[in-house]
N, C-alpha and C positions, 0 to 999 in steps of 0.2 A: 616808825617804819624800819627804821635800822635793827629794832630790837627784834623784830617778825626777820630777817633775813639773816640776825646771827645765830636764832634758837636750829635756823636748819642745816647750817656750816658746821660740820662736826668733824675733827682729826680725828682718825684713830693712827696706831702703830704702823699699819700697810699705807697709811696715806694718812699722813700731820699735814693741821691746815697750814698754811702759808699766809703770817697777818700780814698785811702792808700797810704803815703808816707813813702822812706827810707830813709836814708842817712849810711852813709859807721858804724854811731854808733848807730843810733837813727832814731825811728818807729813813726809817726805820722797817726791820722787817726782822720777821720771827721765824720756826717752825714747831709748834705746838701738837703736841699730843695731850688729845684733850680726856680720854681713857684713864692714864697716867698721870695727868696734871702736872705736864714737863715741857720744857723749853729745849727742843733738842736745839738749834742753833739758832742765834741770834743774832742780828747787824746792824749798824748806823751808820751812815756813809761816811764817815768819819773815825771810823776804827784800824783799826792800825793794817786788815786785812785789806777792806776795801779803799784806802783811802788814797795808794798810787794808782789804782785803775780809775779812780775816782776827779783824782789831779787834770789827768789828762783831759776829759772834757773841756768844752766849751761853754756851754748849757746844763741847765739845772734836770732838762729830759735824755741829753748823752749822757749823764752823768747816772740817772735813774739806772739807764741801759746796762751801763758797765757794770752797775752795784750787781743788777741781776745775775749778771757774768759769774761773778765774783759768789755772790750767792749761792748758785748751783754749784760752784765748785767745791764750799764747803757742804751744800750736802750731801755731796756725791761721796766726800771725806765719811759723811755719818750713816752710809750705805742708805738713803733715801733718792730715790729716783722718782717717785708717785706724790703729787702733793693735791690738796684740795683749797684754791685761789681764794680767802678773803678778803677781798676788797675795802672790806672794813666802811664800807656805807660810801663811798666816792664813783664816780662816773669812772666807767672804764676807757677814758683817754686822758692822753698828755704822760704824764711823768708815771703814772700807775700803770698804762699800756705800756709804757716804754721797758720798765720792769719787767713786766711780766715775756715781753720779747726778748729780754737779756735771760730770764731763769729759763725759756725755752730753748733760744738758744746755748744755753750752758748745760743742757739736758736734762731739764727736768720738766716733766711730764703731768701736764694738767688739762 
């Protein structure tokens, strides 16, 4: 089923998808044009960008929040404002919502 729901998620240049990945410690997130087969910006919660807005948290879902923060800010850096949210096959709550309310709040558009 995951495979039927990424054939339909398609980046292009006007709107790269947006991947988000978890893992049981650590929040990884991309922005992919898939047209071009490029990675316009990339993140780990633990990278040097996101990683004091990251600090401050308490939780693993504040911390989601901020990365989004943070997130938007650099694509707002790569003139993208329009994205297309793949989920990447996970329920839309908890630390994946939480994200996705940080990149909206950081202004970006989905």
């Amino acid at each position: 089923m995951k495979n039927k729901r990424k054939k339909r998620i398609v980046g292009t240049s006007e709107r790269p998808r947006l991947v988000v990945y978890k893992s049981l410690r650590y929040m990884h997130a991309q922005l992919v044009d898939d047209e071009s087969h490029r990675v316009l910006v990339g993140m780990f919660d633990k990278s040097k960008v996101a990683a004091p807005a990251v600090k401050k948290a308490k939780t693993k879902t504040e911390s989601s929040f901020e990365m989004g923060k943070v997130f938007a800010e650099e694509a707002k850096k790569k003139k993208v404002s329009k994205v297309v949210f793949d989920r990447n096959g996970y329920p839309y709550h908890g630390r994946i919502k939480a994200f996705a309310d940080g990149a909206r709040e950081g202004g970006l558009d989905f």
